[in-house]
PLY file of the C-alpha trace (Angstrom):
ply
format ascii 1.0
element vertex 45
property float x
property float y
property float z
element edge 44
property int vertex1
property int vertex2
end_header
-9.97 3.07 -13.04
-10.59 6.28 -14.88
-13.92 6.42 -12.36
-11.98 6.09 -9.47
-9.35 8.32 -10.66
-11.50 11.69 -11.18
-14.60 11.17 -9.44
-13.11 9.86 -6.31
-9.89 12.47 -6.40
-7.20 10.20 -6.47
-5.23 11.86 -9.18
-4.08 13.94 -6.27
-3.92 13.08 -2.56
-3.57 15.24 0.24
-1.60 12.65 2.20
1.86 11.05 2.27
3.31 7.65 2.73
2.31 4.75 1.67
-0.18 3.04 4.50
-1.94 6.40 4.25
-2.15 6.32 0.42
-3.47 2.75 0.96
-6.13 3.64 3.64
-7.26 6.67 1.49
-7.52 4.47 -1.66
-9.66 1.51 0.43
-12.10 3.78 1.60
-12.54 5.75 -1.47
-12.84 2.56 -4.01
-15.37 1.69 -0.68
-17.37 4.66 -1.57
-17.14 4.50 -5.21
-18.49 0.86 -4.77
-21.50 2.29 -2.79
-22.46 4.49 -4.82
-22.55 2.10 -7.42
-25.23 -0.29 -5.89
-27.23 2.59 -4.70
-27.63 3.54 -8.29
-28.12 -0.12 -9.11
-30.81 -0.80 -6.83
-32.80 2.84 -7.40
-32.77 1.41 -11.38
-34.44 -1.37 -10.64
-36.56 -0.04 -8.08
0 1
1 2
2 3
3 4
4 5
5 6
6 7
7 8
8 9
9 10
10 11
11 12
12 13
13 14
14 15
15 16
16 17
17 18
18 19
19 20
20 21
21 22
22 23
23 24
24 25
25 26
26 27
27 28
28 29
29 30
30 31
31 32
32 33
33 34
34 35
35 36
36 37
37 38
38 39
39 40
40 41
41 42
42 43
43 44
């Protein structure tokens, strides 16, 4: 969560209400998770 937290920026959103804060928060933990297997698979080659 810490991860997601600074590298993503969601200790401070530039959007209100909650179905944005959702959206903003799906996409983000959607791009934390891709970066995460494109480091995965350029480990293992």
């Amino acid at each position: 969560m810490s991860r997601f937290k600074h590298q993503m920026g969601m200790a401070k959103l530039r959007v209100r209400g909650m179905a944005k804060v959702t959206y903003v928060a799906v996409l983000r933990a959607l791009g934390l998770n891709i970066q995460r297997v494109a480091a995965y698979r350029a480990a293992i080659g």
